[in-house]
PAKOLFI-589136 format. One record per residue (C-alpha): residue in one letter; x negated, y, z. Coordinates in steps of 0.5 Angstrom, whole numbers, padded with zeros to 4 digits, always signed. Layout:
// PAKOLFI-589136
AXYZ
...
//
This chain:
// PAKOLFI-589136
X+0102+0078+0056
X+0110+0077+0055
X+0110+0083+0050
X+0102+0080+0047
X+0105+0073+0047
X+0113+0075+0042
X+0108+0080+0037
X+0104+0074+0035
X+0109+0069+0035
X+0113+0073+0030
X+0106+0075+0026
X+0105+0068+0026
X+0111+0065+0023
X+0112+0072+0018
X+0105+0069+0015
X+0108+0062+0014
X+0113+0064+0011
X+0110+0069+0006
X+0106+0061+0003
X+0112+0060-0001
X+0112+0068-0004
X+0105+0066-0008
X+0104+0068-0014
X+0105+0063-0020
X+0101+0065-0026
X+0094+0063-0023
X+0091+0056-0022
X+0089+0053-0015
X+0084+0048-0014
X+0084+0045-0007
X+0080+0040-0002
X+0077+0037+0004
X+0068+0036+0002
X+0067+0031+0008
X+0059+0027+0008
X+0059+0019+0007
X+0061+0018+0015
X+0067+0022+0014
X+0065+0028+0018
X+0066+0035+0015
X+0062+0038+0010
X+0061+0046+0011
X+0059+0051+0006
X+0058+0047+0001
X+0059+0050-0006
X+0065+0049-0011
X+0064+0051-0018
X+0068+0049-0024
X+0064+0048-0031
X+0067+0049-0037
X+0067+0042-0041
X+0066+0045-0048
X+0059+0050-0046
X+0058+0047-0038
X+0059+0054-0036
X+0061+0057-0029
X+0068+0059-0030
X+0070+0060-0023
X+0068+0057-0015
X+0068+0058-0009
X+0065+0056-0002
X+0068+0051+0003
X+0070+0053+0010
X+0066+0051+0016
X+0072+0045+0017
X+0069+0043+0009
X+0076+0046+0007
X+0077+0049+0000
X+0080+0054-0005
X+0078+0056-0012
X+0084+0060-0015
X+0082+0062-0021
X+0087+0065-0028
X+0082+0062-0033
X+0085+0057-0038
X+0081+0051-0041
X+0078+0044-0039
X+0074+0045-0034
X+0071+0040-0028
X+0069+0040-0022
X+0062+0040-0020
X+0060+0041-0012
X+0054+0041-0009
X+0050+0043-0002
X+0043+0042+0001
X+0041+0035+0003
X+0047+0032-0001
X+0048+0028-0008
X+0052+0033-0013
X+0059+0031-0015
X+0063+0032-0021
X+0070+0030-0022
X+0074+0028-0028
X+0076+0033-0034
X+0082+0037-0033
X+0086+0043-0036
X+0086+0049-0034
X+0094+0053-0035
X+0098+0058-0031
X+0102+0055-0025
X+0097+0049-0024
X+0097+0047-0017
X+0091+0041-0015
X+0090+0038-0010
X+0083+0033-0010
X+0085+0032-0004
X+0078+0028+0001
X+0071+0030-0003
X+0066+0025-0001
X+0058+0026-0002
X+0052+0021+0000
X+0047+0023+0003
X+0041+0024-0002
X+0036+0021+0004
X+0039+0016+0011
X+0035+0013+0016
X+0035+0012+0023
X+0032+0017+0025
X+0033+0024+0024
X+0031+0026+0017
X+0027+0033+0017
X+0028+0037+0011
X+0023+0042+0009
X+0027+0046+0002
X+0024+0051-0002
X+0031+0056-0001
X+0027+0064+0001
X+0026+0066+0007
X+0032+0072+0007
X+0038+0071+0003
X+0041+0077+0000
X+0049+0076+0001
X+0054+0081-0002
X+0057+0083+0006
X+0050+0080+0010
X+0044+0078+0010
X+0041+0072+0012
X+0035+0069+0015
X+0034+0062+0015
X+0030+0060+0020
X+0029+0052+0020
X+0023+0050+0018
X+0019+0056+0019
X+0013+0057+0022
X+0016+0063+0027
X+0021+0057+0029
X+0018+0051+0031
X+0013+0057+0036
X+0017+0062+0038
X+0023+0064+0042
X+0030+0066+0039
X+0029+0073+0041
X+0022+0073+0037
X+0026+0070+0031
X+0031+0077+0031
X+0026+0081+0032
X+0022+0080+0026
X+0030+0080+0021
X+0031+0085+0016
X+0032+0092+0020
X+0031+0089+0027
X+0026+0092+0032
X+0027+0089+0039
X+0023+0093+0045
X+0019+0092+0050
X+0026+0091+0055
X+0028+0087+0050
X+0035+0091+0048
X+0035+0090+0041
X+0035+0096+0035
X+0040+0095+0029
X+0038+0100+0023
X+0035+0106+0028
X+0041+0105+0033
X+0042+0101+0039
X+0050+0098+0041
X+0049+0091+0037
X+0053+0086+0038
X+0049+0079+0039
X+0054+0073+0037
X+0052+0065+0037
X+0056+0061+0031
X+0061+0067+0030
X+0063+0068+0038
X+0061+0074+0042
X+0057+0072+0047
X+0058+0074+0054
X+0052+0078+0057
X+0049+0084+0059
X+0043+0086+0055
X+0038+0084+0060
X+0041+0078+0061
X+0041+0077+0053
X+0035+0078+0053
X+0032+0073+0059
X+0037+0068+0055
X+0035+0069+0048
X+0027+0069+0051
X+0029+0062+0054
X+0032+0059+0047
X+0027+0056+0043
X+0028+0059+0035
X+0027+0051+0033
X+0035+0051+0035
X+0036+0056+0030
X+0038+0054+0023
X+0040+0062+0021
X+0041+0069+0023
X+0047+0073+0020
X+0045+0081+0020
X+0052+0084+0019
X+0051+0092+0018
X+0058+0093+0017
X+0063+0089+0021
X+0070+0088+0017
X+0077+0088+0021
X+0077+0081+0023
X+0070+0083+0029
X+0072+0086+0035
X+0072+0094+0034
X+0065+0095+0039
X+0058+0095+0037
X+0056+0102+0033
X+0050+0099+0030
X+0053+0093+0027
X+0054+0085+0029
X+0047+0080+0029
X+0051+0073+0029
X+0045+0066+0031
X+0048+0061+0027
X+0045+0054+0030
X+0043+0048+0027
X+0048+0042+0025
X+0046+0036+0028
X+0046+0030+0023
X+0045+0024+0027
X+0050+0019+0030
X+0048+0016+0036
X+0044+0020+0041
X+0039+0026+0039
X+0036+0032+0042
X+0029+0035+0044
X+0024+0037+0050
X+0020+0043+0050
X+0015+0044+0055
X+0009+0050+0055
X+0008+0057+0057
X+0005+0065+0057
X-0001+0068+0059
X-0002+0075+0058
X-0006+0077+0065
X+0000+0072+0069
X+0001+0066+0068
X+0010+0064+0066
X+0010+0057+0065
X+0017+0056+0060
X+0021+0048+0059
X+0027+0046+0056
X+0031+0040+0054
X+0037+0039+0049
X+0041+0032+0047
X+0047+0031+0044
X+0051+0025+0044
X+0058+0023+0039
X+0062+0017+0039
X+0068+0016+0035
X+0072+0022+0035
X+0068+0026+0042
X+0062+0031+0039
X+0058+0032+0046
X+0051+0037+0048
X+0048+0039+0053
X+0042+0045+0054
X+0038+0046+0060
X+0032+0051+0060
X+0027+0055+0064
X+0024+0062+0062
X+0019+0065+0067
X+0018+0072+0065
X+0012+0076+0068
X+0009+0082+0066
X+0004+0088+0068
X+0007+0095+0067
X+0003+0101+0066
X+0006+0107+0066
X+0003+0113+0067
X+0007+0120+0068
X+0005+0128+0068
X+0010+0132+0070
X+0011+0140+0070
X+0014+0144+0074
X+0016+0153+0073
X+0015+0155+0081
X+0014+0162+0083
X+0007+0162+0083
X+0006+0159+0077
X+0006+0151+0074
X+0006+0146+0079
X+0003+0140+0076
X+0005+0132+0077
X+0001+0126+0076
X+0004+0120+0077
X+0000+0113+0076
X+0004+0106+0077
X+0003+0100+0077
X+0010+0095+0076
X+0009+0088+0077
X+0015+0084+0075
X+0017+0076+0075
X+0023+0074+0073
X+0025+0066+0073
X+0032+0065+0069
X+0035+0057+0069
X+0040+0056+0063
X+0046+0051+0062
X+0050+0051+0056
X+0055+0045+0055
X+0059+0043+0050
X+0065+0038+0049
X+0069+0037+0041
X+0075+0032+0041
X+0078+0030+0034
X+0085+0030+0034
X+0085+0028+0027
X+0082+0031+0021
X+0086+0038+0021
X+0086+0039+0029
X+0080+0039+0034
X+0079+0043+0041
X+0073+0044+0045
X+0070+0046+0052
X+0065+0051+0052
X+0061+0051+0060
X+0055+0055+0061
X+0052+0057+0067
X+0046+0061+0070
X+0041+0062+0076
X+0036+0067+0076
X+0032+0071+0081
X+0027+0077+0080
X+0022+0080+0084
X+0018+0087+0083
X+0012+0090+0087
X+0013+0098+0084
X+0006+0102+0087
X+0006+0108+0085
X+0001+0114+0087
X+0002+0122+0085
X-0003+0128+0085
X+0001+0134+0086
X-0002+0141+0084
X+0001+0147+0086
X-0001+0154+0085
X-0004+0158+0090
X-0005+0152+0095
X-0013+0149+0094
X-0012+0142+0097
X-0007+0138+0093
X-0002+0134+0096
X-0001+0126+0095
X+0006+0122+0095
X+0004+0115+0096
X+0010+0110+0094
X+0011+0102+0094
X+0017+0100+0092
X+0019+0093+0094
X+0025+0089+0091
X+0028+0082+0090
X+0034+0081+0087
X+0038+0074+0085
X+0045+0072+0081
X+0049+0066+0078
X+0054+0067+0072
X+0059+0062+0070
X+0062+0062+0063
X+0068+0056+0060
X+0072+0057+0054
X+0077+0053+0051
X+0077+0052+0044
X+0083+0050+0038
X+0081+0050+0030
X+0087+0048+0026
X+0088+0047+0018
X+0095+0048+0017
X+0094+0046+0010
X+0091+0043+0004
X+0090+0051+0001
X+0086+0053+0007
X+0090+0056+0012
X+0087+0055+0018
X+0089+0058+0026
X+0084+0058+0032
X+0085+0061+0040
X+0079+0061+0045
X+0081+0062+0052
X+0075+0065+0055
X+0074+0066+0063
X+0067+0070+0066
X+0065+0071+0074
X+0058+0073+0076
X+0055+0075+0082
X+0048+0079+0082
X+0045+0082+0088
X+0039+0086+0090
X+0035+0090+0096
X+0029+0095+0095
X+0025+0099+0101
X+0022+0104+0098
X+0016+0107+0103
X+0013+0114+0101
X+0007+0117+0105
X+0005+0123+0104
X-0001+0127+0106
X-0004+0134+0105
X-0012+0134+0103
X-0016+0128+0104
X-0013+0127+0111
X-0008+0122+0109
X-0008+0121+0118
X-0004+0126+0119
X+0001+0124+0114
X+0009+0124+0114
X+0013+0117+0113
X+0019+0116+0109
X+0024+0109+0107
X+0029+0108+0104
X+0033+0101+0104
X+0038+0100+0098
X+0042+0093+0098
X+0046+0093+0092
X+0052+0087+0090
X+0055+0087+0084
X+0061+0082+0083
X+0065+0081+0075
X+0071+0077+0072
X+0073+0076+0065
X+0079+0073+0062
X+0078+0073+0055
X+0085+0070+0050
X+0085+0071+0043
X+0087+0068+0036
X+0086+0069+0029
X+0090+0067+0023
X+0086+0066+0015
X+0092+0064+0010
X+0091+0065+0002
X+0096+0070+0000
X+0097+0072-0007
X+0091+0072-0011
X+0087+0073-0004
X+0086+0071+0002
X+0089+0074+0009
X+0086+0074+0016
X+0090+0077+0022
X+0089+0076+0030
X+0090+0078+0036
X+0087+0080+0042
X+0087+0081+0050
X+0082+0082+0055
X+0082+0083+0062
X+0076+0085+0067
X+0075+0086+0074
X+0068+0090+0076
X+0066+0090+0084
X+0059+0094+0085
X+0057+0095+0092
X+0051+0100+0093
X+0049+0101+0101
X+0044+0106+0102
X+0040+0107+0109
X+0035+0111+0110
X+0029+0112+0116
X+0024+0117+0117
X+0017+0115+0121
X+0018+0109+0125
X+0025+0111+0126
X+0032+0107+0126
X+0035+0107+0120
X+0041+0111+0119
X+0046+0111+0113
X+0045+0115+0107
X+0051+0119+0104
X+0049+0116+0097
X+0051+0110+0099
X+0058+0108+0095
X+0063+0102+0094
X+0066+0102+0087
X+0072+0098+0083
X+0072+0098+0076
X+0079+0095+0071
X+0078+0095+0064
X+0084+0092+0060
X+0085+0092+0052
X+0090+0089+0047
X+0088+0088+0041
X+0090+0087+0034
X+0088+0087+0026
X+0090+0086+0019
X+0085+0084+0013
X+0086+0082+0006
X+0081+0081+0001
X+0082+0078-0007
X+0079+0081-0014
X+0080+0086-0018
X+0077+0083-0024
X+0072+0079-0025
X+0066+0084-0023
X+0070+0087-0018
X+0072+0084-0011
X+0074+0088-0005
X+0075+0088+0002
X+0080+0092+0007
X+0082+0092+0014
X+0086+0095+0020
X+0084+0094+0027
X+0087+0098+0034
X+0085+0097+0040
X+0089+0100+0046
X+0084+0101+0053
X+0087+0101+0059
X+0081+0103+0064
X+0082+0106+0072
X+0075+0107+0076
X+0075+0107+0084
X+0071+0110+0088
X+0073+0108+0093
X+0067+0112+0098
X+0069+0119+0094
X+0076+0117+0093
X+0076+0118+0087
X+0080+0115+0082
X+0078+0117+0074
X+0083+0114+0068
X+0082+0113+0060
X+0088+0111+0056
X+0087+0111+0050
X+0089+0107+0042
X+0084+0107+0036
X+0085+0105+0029
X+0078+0102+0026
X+0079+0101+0018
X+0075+0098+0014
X+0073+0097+0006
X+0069+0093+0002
X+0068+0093-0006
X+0062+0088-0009
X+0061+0090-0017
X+0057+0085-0020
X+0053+0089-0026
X+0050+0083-0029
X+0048+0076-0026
X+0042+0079-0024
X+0044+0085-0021
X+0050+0087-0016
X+0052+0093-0012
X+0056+0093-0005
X+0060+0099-0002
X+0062+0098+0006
X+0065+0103+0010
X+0068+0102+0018
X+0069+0105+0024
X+0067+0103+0030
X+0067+0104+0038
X+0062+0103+0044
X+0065+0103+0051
X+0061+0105+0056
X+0058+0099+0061
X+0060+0098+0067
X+0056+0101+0071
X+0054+0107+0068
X+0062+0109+0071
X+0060+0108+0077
X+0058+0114+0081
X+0051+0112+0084
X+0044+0114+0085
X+0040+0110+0085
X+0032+0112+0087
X+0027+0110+0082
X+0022+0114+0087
X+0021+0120+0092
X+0021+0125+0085
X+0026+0121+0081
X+0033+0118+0081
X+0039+0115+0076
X+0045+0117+0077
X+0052+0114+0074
X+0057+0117+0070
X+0065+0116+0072
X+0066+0122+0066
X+0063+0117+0060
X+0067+0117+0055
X+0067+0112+0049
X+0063+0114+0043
X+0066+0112+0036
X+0062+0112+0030
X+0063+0112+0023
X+0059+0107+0017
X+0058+0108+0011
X+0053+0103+0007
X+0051+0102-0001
X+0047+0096-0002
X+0044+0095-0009
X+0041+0087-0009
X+0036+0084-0016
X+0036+0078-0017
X+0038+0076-0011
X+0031+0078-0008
X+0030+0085-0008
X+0034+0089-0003
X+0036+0098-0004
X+0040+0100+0002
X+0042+0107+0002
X+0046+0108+0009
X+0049+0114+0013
X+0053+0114+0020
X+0056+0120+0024
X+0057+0118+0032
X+0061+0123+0037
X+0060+0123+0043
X+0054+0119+0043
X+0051+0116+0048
X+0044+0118+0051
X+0041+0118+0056
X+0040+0126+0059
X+0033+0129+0064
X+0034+0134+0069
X+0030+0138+0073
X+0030+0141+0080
X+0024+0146+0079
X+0026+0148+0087
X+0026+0141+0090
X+0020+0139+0084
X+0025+0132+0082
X+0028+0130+0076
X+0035+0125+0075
X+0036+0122+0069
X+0043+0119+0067
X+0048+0117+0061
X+0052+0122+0058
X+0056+0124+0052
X+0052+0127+0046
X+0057+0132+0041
X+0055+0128+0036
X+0049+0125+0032
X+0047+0124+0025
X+0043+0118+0022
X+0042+0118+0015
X+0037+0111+0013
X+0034+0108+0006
X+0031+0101+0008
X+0028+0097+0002
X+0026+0089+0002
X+0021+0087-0002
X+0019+0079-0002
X+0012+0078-0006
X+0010+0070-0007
X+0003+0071-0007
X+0001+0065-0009
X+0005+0059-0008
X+0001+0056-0001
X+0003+0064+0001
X+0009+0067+0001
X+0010+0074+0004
X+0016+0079+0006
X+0016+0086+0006
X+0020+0091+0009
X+0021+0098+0010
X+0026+0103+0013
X+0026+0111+0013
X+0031+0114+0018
X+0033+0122+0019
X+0037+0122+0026
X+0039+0129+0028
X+0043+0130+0035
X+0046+0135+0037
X+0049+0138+0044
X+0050+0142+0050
X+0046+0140+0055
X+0048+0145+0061
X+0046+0152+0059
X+0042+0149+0054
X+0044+0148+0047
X+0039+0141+0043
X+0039+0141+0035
X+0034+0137+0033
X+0032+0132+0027
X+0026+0128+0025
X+0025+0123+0019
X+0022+0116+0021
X+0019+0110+0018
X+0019+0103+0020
X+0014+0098+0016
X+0014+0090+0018
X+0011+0085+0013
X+0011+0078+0015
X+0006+0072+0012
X+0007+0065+0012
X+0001+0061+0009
X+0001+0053+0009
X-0006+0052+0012
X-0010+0044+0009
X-0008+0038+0014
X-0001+0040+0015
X-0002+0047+0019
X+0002+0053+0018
X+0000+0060+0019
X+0004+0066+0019
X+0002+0073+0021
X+0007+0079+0023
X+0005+0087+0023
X+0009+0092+0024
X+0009+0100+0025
X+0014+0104+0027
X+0012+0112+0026
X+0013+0118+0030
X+0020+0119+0031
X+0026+0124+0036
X+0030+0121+0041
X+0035+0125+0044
X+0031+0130+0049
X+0025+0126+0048
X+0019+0125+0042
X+0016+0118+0042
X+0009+0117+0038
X+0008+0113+0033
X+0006+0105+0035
X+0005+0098+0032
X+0002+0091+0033
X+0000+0085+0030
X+0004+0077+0032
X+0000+0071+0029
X+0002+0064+0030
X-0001+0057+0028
X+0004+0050+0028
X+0001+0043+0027
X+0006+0037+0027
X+0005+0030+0028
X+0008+0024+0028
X+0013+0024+0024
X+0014+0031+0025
X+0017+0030+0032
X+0012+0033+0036
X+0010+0040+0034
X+0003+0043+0037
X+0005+0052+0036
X+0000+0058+0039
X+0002+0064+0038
X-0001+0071+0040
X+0002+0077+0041
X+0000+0084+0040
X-0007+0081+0039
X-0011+0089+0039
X-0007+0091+0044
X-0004+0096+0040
X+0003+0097+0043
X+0003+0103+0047
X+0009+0108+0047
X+0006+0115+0049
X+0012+0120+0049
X+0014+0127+0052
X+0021+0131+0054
X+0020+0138+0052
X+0027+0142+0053
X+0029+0149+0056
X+0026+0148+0063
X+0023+0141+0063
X+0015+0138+0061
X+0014+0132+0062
X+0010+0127+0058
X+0008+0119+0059
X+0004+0113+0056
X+0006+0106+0058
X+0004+0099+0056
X+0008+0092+0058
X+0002+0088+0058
X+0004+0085+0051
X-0002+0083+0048
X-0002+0075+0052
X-0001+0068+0048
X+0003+0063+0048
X+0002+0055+0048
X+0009+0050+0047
X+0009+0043+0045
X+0016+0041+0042
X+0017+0033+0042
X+0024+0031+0038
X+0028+0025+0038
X+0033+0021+0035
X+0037+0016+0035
X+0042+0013+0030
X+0047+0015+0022
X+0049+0023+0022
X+0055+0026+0023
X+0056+0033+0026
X+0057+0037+0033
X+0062+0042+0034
X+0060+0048+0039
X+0064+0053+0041
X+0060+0059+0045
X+0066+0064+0047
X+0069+0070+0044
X+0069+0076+0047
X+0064+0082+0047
X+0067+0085+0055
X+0060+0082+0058
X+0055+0086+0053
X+0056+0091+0057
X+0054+0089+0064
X+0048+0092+0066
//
């Protein structure tokens, strides 16, 4: 801490210092955009217009403080002209342009262009997707898709996203994104993402960055790239907020509900969010399994039925003080409660070669588990100056606690006497305790001709996983089993990066940055006593360069490297047993696997989108199946790939059909290679595949909305296994009244039933095939009631910063 501490205490004054060595043959126009109630404007768009022709000469775009910077080496008189959505344009007096000039406007004030008492709903004309040089943007507020679904719906159906039945979310044909809410990396598993986005209404979100190619300035881990939830900025002074009640059906009934409200006066911003999520589902999954014995093929089938209702209960809390103008902290809390229950009847077939009568294995698996997580940080954001340096620290604190137990019964029986059957269980109690102590700042500063970003960063995480396993044969006491295990994990990692953007010219802007990260990693198990390390330091770099071809056509080039650490648990030399015939077992020799991203992305019109892509990772991860043809079982588990290859194309074409119907198109063709030595089996194997989504939204008469969803997602290899093509078809309809502060929404999923995965692994000595659906089709009913009270101003909210918990499981 004391080495961490000197290292960024003398970056940070070295930076300062270098404020004086800036060059002076360009001109630096400077301000501060705030709204009619002094509160800061963010985003807003700065432009200089010529006088003479009232042509674009220079600009730029004001931080989320309102803050900005326009350096420019043009000549000439110009004006200053800024404006932003929802807000009167300004325009200052005449100026000239010369070499050296430094001015400060100082504090820009806009009027609203509408006020009122009550909140105002503004429904602009802006596309749906907005194609960026280093993102793209998916704007959420005010359509169909937010006022009737869920957060996770929302990211689901965004440019290159496919969101699966377990709700892990897939960026580009890969998997390892990393979720932020307002540029902070959220602490979380992605199970426990995916029952938090489930529970967070879309109404909330004002937008969705998708981020293929992070810079330096992201953390390191992630090899698909970042997804960052930009929630909505409340506008009203006083009291504001919303309640949201409703439900799904889809064989179970799940009932949902939640409330958000947000209070400011004088200088304190405060918000609280308490929602409910029930999940519920029917998974059928149906399993044949072959096995080469002696005499011939043995064959397995397998019929299961799980059942699973998952109740999740989230808090989020909010606090922003004002120190003055420059300078504010915040409280960030979140807390969380849920439990799951699941019933696992699972009945199997057995032919063997040889013998006439069949044998039967009937198993019900019976688990309850429950848990609590709580998350604090604290927050600092600070302008230095009036050119835009600005200086931010999160202090960022996670502890959860999760336990389950399971007893597994199996009868097994020869023929049609199931009487004279043998009986078998097995009790599982699982305990799994985390902390998190997250520190971290970052630095912006113009610098020369550009801008300069630097940070640094700390982590320090405990895991305590405590797996009991007992086993009882007959009506026998139980009696402990050698799998049981106790395992205690330490992760630390000290990081640190350098970025510098500016232009080469006035078509050409780049980006570069270096990042390390060192990794101080020890697992103990403590019932093999057996202790495996990892000490390790990487350096990610990073390059951008964006090329302006004309006004209506752009390239951008993007290369990085990154790393995706193995979670928690896949380090833990469990096993844990899914059924008689099937286990999964820990990995303690996982190592990271690094990935290197490359990106061509050709914009038109600021619409159309052509990407050309290519990403090479090794040591990937990827979940590997054995089978004991002896024992007739199969164990599946996480290893390191030798390397994988993903070679894409993915085009977005929006279409306005008619001015009432407007749709957005996409479609993504991927190449995955893998290659690998598994055993005394080497796999290479590689498959083009495609993916299709195209989106409608209609405005119906009488004020109702409509927007449909389809997507296909063909045949395609993972690995050791072959996945079928599937697709399905969303729809939903909205409805608001009264003023627009109730909204009526009903969306349907998976109308024809058509999201059924069938796939097969087969390699070297394994056969097995199987077909599952997770009771997707239903349909789902909410009403969403705002409310308002008082003039505008803006809440502050700071969600953490730090990845570690994207990696509990």
């Amino acid at each position: 801490m004391k080495t961490t501490n000197l290292l960024f205490l003398s970056l940070f004054v070295y930076l300062l210092g270098l404020s004086n060595l800036a060059a002076k043959d360009f001109s630096k126009i400077s301000g501060k955009i705030l709204d009619q109630n002094g509160e800061s404007v963010p985003y807003a768009n700065v432009a200089l217009i010529a006088v003479q022709d009232g042509h674009l000469v220079d600009g730029a775009v004001s931080d989320e403080n309102g803050f900005f910077l326009v350096e420019t080496t043009k000549t000439g008189e110009v004006k200053v002209v800024v404006t932003s959505i929802g807000f009167k344009s300004f325009e200052s007096e005449a100026f000239s342009l010369k070499a050296g000039l430094v001015k400060e406007l100082g504090e820009v004030q806009l009027l609203d262009e509408a006020t009122g008492l009550d909140e105002v709903t503004v429904r602009s004309t802006r596309p749906e997707i907005i194609i960026e040089p280093d993102k793209t943007v998916v704007n959420v507020e005010g359509t169909v898709m937010a006022e009737g679904s869920t957060a996770l719906d929302v990211i689901g159906r965004s440019p290159g996203i496919y969101v699966d039945q377990d709700g892990i979310i897939n960026l580009n044909g890969r998997t390892g994104a990393v979720v932020m809410i307002n540029d902070r990396q959220t602490y979380m598993s992605a199970t426990d993402l995916a029952n938090f986005l489930r529970a967070m209404p879309a109404d909330n979100i004002k937008s969705i960055e998708v981020i293929n190619n992070p810079s330096a300035r992201f953390d390191a881990e992630g090899s698909a790239g970042v997804i960052n939830i930009k929630l909505k900025k409340n506008t009203v002074d006083g009291m504001f907020g919303n309640v949201q009640a409703g439900g799904q059906y889809n064989g179970y009934w799940a009932p949902i509900a939640g409330v958000s409200l947000n209070v400011k006066k004088g200088k304190w911003s405060t918000n609280a969010d308490l929602n409910y999520n029930h999940n519920a589902n029917l998974n059928e999954l149906d399993i044949e399994r072959n096995f080469d014995v002696t005499e011939g093929v043995s064959n397995f089938m397998q019929e299961t039925r799980i059942r699973q209702r998952n109740k999740n209960l989230f808090f989020n809390g909010a606090a922003n003080y004002e120190i003055n103008q420059n300078h504010n902290i915040g409280l960030n809390i979140q807390a969380s409660d849920f439990n799951n229950t699941t019933t696992n009847p699972s009945l199997t077939e057995i032919s063997t070669p040889g013998i006439a009568e069949k044998t039967f294995l009937d198993s019900y698996n019976d688990s309850q588990g429950d848990g609590n997580r709580f998350f604090g940080n604290l927050h600092y954001g600070g302008n230095l100056d009036t050119l835009g340096t600005k200086l931010t620290s999160d202090i960022d604190f996670t502890r959860m606690n999760s336990g389950s137990e399971s007893l597994l019964t199996t009868e097994s029986w020869t023929g049609m006497n199931q009487a004279n059957g043998t009986m078998s269980r097995l009790n599982t109690v699982n305990d799994m305790y985390y902390n998190i102590f997250t520190a971290k700042v970052d630095l912006v500063k113009p610098l020369w001709k550009g801008t300069l970003e630097t940070g640094l960063k700390g982590s320090w995480v405990k895991s305590d996983n405590n797996l009991d396993l007992t086993r009882s044969e007959e009506d026998g006491p139980f009696e402990p089993d050698p799998n049981s295990n106790h395992f205690i994990y330490h992760e630390n990692v000290l990081a640190g990066y350098v970025s510098y953007k500016g232009k080469i010219s006035e078509k050409l802007s780049y980006q570069a940055g270096l990042r390390g990260e060192h990794s101080d990693i020890e697992g103990n198990s403590v019932t093999l006593d057996q202790i495996n390390k990892q000490n390790y330091f990487n350096l990610f770099p990073s390059a951008f360069l964006q090329h302006k071809v004309s006004d209506n056509y752009q390239i951008v080039y993007n290369a990085n490297r990154r790393i995706t650490r193995p979670n928690y648990r896949l380090l833990n030399p469990f096993v844990y047993y899914i059924d008689r015939l099937t286990t999964e077992r820990g990995n303690p020799n996982l190592k990271p696997q690094y990935s290197n991203n490359f990106e061509m992305n050709h914009v038109i019109k600021g619409m159309y989108q052509f990407t050309l892509g290519y990403s090479e990772t090794t040591d990937a991860f990827m979940q590997v199946f054995i089978q004991d043809d002896e024992e007739r079982t199969t164990t599946t588990y996480t290893d390191n790939f030798d390397k994988t290859r993903n070679a894409n194309f993915r085009a977005m074409v929006p279409v306005q059909i008619r001015e009432w119907w407007g749709t957005s198109n996409m479609l993504q063709v991927n190449y995955n290679r893998f290659r690998s030595q598994i055993g005394d089996d080497l796999l290479d194997v590689g498959q083009t595949s495609f993916m299709v989504r195209s989106q409608h939204n209609v405005n119906l008469p009488k004020g109702f909305k409509l927007e449909v969803v389809g997507m296909y997602l063909g045949p395609q290899i993972w690995g050791q296994g072959v996945i079928e093509g599937f697709g399905w078809v969303d729809a939903g309809v909205t409805k608001t009244i009264m003023k627009d502060k109730l909204t009526i929404a009903v969306n349907g999923t998976d109308l024809f039933r058509t999201q059924v995965i069938n796939a097969a692994v087969d390699f070297a000595d394994i056969d097995t095939s199987f077909r599952q659906y997770r009771s997707n089709q239903g349909v789902r009913f909410t009403l969403r009631y705002r409310f308002a009270k008082g003039e505008s101003f803006r809440v502050n909210k700071s969600s953490g910063s730090s990845e570690e918990r994207d990696r509990l499981n």
